[in-house]
N, C-alpha and C positions, 0 to 999 in steps of 0.2 A: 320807413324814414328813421335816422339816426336820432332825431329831436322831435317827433311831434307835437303840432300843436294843440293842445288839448281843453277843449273848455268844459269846466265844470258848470252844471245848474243845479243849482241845491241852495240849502237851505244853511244858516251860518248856527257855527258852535261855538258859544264864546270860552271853552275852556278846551276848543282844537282839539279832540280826539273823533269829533264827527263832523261829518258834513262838508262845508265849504273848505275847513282848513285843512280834514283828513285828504281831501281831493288831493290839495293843491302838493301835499304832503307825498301821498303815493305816486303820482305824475310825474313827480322832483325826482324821487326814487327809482324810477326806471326810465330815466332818460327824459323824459317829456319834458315841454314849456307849456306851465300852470296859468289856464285864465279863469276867470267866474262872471257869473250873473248869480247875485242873489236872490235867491225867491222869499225865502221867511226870514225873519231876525227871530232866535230862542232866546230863550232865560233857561240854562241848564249849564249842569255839572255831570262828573260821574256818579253822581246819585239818582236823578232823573230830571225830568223838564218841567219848572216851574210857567212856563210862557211860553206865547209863539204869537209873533205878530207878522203881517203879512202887508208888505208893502205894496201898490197901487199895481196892479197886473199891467196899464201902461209904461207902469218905470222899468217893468219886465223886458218889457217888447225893446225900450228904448237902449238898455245895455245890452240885449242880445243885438238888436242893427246897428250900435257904433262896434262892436268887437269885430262883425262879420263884414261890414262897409271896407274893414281896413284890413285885417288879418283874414289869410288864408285858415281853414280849420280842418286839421286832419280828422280829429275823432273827439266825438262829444258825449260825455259820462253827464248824464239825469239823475238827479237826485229829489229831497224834497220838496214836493210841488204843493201840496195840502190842499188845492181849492179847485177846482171847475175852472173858472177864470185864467188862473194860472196855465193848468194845465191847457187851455185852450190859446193860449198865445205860444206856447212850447210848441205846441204841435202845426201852429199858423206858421211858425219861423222854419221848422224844421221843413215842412212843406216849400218855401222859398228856398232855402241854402242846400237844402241834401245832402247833409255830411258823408262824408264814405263811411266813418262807422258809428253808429248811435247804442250805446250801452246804456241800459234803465235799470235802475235799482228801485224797486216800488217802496220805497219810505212811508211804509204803512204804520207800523209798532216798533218802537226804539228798544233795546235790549232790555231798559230798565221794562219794559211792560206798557208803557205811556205809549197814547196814541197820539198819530203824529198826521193825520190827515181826516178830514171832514166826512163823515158816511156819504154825504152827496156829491161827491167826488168821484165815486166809484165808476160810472162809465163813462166819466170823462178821461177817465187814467185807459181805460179799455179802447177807447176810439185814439187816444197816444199813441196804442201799439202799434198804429200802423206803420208808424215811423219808424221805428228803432228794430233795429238789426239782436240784441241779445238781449233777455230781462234777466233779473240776478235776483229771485225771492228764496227768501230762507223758508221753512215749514210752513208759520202763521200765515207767512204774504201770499203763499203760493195756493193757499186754500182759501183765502179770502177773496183774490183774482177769481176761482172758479167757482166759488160760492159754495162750496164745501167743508166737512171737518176736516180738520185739522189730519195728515195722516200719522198713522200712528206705528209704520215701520218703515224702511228705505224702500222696499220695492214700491208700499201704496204711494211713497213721494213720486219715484222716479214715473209710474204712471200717470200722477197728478199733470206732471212735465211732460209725460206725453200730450195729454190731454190738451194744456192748456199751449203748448209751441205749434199741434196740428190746429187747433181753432185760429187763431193768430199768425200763422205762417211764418215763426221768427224761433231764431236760436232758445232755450231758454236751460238757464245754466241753476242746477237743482242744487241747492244748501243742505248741508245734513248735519251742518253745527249744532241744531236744538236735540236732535233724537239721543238717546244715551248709548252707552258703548264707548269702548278705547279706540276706535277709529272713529277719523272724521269725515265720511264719503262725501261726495261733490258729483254730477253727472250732467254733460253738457247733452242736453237733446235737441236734434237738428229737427225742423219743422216736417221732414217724414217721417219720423218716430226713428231715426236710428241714435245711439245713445254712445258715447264713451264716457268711463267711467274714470274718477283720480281718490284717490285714500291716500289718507294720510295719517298720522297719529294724534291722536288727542292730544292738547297742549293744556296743562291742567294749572289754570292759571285763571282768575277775576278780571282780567285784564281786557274785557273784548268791547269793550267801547268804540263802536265805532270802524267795526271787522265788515260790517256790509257796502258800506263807503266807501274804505278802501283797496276792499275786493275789485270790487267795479271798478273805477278808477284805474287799477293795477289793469286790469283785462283791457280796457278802453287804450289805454297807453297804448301797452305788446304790439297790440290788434293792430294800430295803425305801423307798429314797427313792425312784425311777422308776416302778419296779413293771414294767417292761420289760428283759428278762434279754439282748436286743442292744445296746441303750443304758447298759445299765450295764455289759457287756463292754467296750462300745468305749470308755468313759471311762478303766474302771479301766485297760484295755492303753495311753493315752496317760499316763496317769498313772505306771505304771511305765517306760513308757519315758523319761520325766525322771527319774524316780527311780534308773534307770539309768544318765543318761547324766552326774549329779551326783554319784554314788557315792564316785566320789573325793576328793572338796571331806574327806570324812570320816575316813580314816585311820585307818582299823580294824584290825588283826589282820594278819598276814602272808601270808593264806591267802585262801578266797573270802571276801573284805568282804561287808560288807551292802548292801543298797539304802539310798537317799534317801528314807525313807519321808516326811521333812517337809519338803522339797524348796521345795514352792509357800507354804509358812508360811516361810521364810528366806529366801526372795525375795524378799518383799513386805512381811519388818516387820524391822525392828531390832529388835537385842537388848534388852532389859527393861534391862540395866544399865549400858547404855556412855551416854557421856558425849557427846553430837556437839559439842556446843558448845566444851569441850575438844578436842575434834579438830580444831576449824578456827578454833581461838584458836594453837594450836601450829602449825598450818600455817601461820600467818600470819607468825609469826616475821620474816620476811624483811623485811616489809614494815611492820614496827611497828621493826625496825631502820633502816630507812630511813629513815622517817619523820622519825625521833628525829637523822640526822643531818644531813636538811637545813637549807642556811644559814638558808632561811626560817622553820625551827622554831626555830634558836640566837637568830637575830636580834629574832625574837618574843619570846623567853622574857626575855633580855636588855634590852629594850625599843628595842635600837639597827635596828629594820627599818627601812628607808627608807619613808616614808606612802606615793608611789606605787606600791611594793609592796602594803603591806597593802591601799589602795583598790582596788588591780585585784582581787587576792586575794577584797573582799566582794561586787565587783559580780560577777563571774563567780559567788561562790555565793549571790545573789541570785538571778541567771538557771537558777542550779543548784536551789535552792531553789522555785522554779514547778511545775517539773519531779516534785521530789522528791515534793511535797504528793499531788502528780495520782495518784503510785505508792503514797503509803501509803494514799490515797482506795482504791486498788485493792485494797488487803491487807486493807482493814475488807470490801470488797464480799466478796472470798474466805472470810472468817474463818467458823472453824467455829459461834464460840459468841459469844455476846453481848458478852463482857467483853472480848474480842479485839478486837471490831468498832469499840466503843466507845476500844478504848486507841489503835489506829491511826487512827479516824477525829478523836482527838485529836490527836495529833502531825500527822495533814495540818492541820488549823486551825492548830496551831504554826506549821508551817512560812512558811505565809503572812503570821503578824503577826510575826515574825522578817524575813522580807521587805520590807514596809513599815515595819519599823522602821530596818532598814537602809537603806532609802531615805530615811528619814526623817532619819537622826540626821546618819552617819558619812557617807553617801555626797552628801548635801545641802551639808557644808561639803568635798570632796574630791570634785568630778565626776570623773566615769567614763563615756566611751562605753561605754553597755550592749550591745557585741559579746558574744557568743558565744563563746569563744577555743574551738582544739580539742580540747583537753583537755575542757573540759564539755559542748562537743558528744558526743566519746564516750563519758563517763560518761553520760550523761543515752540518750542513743540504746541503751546496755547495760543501763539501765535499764527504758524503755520495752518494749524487746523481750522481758525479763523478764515483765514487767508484763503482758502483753496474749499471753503466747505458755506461760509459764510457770506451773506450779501454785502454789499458796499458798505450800508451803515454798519455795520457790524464788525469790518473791517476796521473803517473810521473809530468808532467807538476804542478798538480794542490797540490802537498805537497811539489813541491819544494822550492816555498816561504819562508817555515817555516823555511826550510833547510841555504838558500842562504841569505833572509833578513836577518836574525836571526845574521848570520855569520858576515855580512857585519856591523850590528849595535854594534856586540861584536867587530870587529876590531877598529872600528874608536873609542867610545867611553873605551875600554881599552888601547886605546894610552893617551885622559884626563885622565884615573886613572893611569897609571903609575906618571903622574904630581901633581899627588892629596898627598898634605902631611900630614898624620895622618890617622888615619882608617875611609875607607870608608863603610858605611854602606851597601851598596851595592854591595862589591868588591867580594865576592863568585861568585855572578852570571856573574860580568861582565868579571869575569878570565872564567869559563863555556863555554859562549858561543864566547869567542876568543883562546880557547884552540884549538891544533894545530890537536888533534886527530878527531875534530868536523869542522876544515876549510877541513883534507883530505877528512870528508864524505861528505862532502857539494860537494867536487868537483866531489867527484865520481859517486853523484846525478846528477851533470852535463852533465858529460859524458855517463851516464846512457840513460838522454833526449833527446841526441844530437843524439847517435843512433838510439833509437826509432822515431824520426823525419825521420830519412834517409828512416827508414824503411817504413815509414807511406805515406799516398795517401794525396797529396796537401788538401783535405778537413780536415783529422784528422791535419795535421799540423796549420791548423786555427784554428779547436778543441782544440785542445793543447795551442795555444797562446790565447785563452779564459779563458780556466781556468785557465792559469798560472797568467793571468792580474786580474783576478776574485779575487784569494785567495792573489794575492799581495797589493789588496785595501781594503780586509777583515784585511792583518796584519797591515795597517794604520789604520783603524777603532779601532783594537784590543786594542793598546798601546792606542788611545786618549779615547779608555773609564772607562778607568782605571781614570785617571785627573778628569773625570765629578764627580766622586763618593764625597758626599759629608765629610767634617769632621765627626769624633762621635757626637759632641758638636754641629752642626750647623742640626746633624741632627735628634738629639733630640730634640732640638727646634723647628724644620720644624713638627717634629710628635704630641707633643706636641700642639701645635698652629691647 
């Protein structure tokens, strides 16, 4: 099944790296929809278990028959059960409903050491087994079940597993977390004693709070989605071993942390309420101060530029502009959804009659060798490589500059031209690009990125605030290479000489 429905029974942690909420955690984590019957309430942290109280084994019975009365249940993960009673209505229910798959974790001894179920318990957990399809004991639990020491190397485990899946006639999936060594072996043994084995490397980390809950759980999940009890081993043990090796990112307790149960969902999406856009309007800082003190922006605002300045200035984003159109051509081809496709496959057609107007108007009475200078060679080749190498956001990210500096230098500097008395020589362009129809697409660019961000895996969100920082220091370069260009007159002399 694509979702199965998964109920936990277990025992509640009130600081969620065990138990009821590890379940509900790990189930989320691979697909599943998370239910529970609680068996115990704790008093524990990652330092150990202060309390355990155990609610009326009838209020047991009554949440496992309203879940099952209404909901179908694909696969059901056991957890702490602690008492006789308990475990005698688990095994009464399971007996009426017959889940397709029953995964048991013996919640014997909790990581800190603390015992976590009643000695007189013991064969009422053993006459359980009849029920359940896989048990999931680490070292201690698994010689406790058999009434055994402890063993004290992988093979005397994996025997133990034999031992104890041929007396029980049930899967039993061997933990090799406590024994020492740089690998962490795991061995599913099938109730004829045949055995496959999974290694993995030690993750060397305080963090394990809460590893056998969620194991289980992870397997219970698969199981109902594969229907193959090695392939949902081998998943869930890669899945915990990120979950392990991320543990830290989390900052839990002083004592065993928890695992990373949502590891591969924090990878892959941004947070629901950050702001990216925000992020890399502030990062940009620098470069929007820059901007703001080039001669070529005072001298513009002013209207004192020299025309061979500003001429260079439109033929290079003339030749820039060619360019640009081809890339936002690009961003309609990537766009998720219609309205997207449509708003960038307009702004490339902008781009082009902004082109030929400039050829048209300003650059027809102020000729310009349409060189290429290197400045817009390396914007434009930053761009391209974006373009054609990079994903949608990345793409977005990396034309937005044009979009949003652009906007930001028409607003501030057509607030001086409105103070400017007499004709400014420059005031076509600086009404252009503070015009209201060019702040809405700016913003719709915005909003365009901020989705794509949401959507994007924390690496493309890096991706994206690269190139956006990239083309925002290319549009500083832009404007100050326009000022380097020299007069006609100084540079007739220069050729001259």
């Amino acid at each position: 099944m694509k979702h199965p429905r998964v109920l936990s029974i277990a025992g509640s942690d009130p600081s969620g790296g065990a138990g009821i909420q590890a379940d509900i955690k790990s189930i989320s984590a691979h697909g599943g929809y998370a239910m529970t019957a609680i068996t115990a309430l704790t008093a524990q942290n990652t330092r150990g278990v202060t309390g355990v109280h155990f609610p009326p084994a009838e209020f047991l019975r009554s949440q496992l028959d309203a879940v099952s009365a209404d909901i179908c249940i694909d696969a059901v993960k056991i957890g702490m059960l602690g008492n006789a009673e308990v475990m005698g209505a688990v095994a009464s229910w399971l007996a009426r409903t017959r889940p397709a798959v029953v995964v048991l974790d013996p919640v014997m001894v909790a990581t800190s050491g603390d015992a976590l179920m009643a000695p007189e318990a013991h064969n009422a957990l053993l006459d359980l087994l009849e029920h359940v399809d896989l048990l999931t004991p680490n070292i201690p639990e698994l010689a406790a079940l058999l009434g055994e020491p402890e063993a004290q190397s992988w093979a005397g485990a994996v025997e133990q597993g034999r031992a104890l899946a041929a007396a029980h006639q049930l899967a039993v999936l061997v933990k090799g977390g406590h024994l020492p060594g740089v690998e962490c072996p795991d061995a599913l043994v099938a109730p004829d004693g045949t055995v496959k084995e999974f290694s993995a490397a030690r993750v060397d980390t305080a963090n394990t709070h809460g590893t056998g809950c969620s194991l289980s759980a992870a397997v219970a999940t698969l199981q109902a989605r594969t229907g193959d009890w090695a392939q949902s081993v081998r998943q869930a043990k890669a899945w915990l071993s990120r979950a392990l090796e991320t543990s830290g990112e989390l900052h839990v307790g002083a004592g065993a942390g928890p695992i990373n149960h949502l590891h591969a969902l924090w990878e892959t999406a941004a947070p629901g309420l950050d702001s990216f856009s925000q992020d890399v309007w502030e990062d940009s800082a620098p470069q929007r101060e820059a901007i703001f003190g080039l001669d070529f922006i005072k001298e513009l605002a002013s209207g004192t530029l020299a025309r061979n300045h500003f001429a260079y200035y439109l033929a290079q984003d003339a030749l820039y502009l060619g360019t640009y159109s081809r890339v936002l051509a690009r961003a309609s081809a990537l766009a998720p959804t219609e309205a997207e496709q449509m708003f960038w496959a307009s702004g490339a057609q902008n781009c082009l009659e902004v082109e030929m107007s400039l050829h048209r108007d300003w650059l027809s009475e102020h000729p310009q060798e349409l060189l290429q200078g290197p400045v817009t060679k390396h914007y434009v080749d930053h761009l391209q490589g974006v373009a054609f190498s990079g994903s949608y956001g990345e793409v977005v990210a990396a034309v937005l500059p044009c979009y949003w500096l652009y906007a930001e230098v028409g607003r501030v500097l057509h607030a001086d031209y409105q103070l400017f008395s007499g004709e400014h020589p420059y005031g076509a362009w600086l009404q252009t690009y503070a015009d209201e129809a060019f702040a809405q697409a700016t913003q719709t660019a915005i909003t365009i990125m901020d989705a794509a961000a949401r959507r994007g895996s924390a690496l493309e969100r890096r991706a994206m605030k690269a190139a956006f920082a990239h083309s925002a220091q290319f549009e500083v370069d832009f404007f100050a290479a326009a000022h380097q260009v020299l007069p006609p007159n100084e540079a007739a002399r220069q050729a001259a000489n």
